[in-house]
C-alpha positions in Angstrom: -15.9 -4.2 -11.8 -17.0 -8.0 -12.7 -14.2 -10.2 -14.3 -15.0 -13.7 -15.1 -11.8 -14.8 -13.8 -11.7 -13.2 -10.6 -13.3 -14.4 -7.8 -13.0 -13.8 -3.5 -10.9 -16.1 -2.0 -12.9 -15.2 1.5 -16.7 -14.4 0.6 -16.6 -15.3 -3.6 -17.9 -12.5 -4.6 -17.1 -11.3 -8.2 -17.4 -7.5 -7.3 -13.7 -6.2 -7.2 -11.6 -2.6 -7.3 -8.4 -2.5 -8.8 -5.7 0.3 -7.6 -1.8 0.6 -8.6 0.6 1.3 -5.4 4.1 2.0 -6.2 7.4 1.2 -3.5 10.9 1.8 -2.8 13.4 -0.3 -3.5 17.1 -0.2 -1.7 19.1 2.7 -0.3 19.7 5.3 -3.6 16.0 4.6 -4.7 14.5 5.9 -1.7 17.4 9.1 -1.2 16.2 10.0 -4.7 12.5 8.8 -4.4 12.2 6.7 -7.6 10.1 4.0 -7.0 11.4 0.3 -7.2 8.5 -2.1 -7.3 5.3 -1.9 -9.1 2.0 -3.5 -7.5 -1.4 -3.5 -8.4 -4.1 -4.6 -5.4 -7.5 -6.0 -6.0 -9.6 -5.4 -3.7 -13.3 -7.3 -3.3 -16.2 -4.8 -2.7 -18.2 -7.0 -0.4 -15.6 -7.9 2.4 -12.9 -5.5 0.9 -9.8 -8.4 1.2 -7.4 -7.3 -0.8 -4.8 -9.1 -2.7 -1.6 -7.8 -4.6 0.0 -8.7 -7.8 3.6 -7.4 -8.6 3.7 -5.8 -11.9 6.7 -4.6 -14.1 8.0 -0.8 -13.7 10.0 0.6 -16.9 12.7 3.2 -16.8 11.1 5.5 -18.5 8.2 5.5 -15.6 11.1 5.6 -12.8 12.5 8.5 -14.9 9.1 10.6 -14.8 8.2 9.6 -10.8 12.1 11.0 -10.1 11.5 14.8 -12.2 7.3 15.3 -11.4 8.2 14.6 -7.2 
């Protein structure tokens, strides 16, 4: 993927993959596995750094993660 915007902080290439990753928060989020934190990392396809953005998580998606694992 190319974005305008987006550049390597290490080799400035313009080349990037985007994934999601999803964590635990505290103690009850992690007995009942619904995840707490929302991140999405971009990672640049020439050296493959990889930064992370934090992201929102709604209820509704904490709700589906508790009942599909």
């Amino acid at each position: 993927m190319r974005h305008k915007k987006w550049e390597c902080t290490k080799c400035k290439d313009l080349d990037f993959t985007v994934g999601e990753m999803r964590v635990a928060g505290g103690f009850w989020s992690k007995i009942f596995d619904v995840q707490g934190s929302k991140y999405s990392a971009v990672t640049c396809d020439n050296c493959r750094y990889t930064e992370f953005y934090k992201g929102s998580t709604s209820g509704l998606g904490n709700v589906f993660d508790f009942f599909s694992s």
